[in-house]
C-alpha positions in Angstrom: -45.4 4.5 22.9 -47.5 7.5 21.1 -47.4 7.4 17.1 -48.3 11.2 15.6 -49.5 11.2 12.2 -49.8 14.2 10.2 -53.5 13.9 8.4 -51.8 15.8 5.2 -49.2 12.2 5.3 -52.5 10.1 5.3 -54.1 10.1 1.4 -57.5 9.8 1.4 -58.4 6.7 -0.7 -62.2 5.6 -1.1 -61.1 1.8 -1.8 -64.5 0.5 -3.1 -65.4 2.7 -5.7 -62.3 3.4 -8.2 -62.4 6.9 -7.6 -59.1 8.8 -7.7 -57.7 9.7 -4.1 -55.8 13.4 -3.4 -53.1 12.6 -5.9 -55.0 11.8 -8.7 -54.6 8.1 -9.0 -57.3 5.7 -9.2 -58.0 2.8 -6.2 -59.9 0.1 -7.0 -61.7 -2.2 -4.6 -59.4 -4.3 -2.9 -59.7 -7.7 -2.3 -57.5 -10.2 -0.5 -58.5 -12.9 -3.1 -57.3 -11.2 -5.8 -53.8 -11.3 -5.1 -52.4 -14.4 -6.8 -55.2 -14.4 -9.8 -54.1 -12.1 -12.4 -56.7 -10.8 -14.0 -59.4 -11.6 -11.6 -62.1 -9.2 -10.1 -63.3 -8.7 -6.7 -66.5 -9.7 -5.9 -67.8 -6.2 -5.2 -67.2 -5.2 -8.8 -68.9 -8.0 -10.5 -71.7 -6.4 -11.4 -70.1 -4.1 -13.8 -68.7 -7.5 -15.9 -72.3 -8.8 -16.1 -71.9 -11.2 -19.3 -68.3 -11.7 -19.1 -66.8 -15.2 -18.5 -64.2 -14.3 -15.6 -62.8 -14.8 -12.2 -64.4 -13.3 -9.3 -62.6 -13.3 -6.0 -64.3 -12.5 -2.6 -64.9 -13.8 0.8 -68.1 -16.2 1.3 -70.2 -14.2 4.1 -72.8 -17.2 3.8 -74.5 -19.8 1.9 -77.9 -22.3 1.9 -78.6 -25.4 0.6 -82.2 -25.0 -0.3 -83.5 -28.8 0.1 -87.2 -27.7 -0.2 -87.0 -25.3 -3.7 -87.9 -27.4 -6.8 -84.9 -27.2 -8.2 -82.7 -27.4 -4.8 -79.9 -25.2 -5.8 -77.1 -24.5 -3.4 -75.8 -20.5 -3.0 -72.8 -18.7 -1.9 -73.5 -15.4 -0.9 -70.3 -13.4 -1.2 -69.1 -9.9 1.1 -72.7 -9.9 3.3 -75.1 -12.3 3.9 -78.1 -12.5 1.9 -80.0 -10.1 1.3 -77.1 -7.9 0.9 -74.8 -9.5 -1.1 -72.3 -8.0 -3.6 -72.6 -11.5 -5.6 -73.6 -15.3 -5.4 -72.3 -18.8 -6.8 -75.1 -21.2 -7.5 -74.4 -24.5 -7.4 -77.0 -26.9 -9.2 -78.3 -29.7 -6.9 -76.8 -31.8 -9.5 -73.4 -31.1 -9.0 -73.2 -30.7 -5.6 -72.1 -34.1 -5.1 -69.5 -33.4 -6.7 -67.9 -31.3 -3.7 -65.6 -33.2 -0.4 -69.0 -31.7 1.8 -71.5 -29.3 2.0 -70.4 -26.1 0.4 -72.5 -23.9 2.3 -70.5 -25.2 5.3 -67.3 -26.1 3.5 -66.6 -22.4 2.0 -68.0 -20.1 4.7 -65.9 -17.5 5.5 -63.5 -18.5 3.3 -61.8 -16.1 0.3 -62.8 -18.2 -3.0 -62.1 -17.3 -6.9 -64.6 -18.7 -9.1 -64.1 -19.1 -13.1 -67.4 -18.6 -14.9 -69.6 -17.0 -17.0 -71.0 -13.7 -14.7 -75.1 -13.7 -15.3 -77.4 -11.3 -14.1 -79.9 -13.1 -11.5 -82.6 -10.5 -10.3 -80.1 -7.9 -10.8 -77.1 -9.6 -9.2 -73.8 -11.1 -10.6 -74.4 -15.1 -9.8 -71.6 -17.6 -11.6 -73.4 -20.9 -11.8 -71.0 -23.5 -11.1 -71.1 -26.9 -12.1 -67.6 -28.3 -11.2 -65.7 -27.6 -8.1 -62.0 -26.9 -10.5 -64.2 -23.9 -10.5 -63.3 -22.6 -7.7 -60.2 -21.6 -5.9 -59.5 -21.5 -2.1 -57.3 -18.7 -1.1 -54.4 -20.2 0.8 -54.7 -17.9 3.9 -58.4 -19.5 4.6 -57.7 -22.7 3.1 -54.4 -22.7 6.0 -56.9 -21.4 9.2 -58.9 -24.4 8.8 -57.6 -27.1 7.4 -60.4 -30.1 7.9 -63.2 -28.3 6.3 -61.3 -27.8 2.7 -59.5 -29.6 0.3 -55.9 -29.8 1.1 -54.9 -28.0 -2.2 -55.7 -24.5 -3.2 -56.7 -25.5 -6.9 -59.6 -27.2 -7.3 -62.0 -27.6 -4.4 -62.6 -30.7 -6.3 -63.1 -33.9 -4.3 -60.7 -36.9 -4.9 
């Protein structure tokens, strides 16, 4: 079966920037995570809320638990790996006990909100989190894998 489109039927919408489309209206960035979290932000637009306290929603592209830093910190690099990250969760070597596992395993490819305070880290959004009620697993990623996350969506706190 052949499907004809007419390009005047298809709008053109730039969905990461905000910018209005053909009609006039405005499309922000979309993000699967932020459907179910009023209020929250995707991770892409973080940056323009450095300073806020907030929810920031996006999909973990990859993470590292760095054992040999001083201060061993664990980060969540969200959108694209690092170096190309949109934004990061840092995850004081502290708290990381605190989690069921290792978050940089636990959370990868998953869609996560996270509740904090959005700093600027060497000119990147970065929410330091200190306790996993925290952060939210979306229900779609928490469902595709079910051993390597909590078994409810709110908190990725361990029992």
């Amino acid at each position: 079966m052949a499907v004809f489109l007419s390009l005047n039927a298809i709008a053109k919408v730039n969905i990461n920037s905000g910018e209005p489309n053909e009609s006039g209206a405005t499309n922000p960035a979309v993000s699967p995570a932020t459907s179910g979290i009023p209020g929250s932000i995707p991770s892409a637009q973080a940056k323009q809320h450095m300073g806020e306290s907030n929810t920031v929603c996006g999909v973990v592209a990859g993470g590292r638990y760095m054992d040999s830093s001083k201060t061993k910190p664990t980060l969540l690099n969200f959108d694209r790996p690092f170096p190309e990250h949109t934004f990061s969760v840092m995850i004081p070597d502290a708290d990381r006990a605190k989690f069921k596992g290792a978050p940089e395993i636990m959370f990868k490819g998953k869609t996560l909100c996270v509740t904090g305070k959005i700093i600027d880290f060497r000119g990147r959004p970065e929410i330091i989190v200190k306790d996993p009620s925290q952060i939210t697993v979306a229900p779609e990623t928490q469902a595709a894998d079910t051993n390597s996350v909590p078994s409810s969506p709110t908190p990725a706190k361990a029992p």
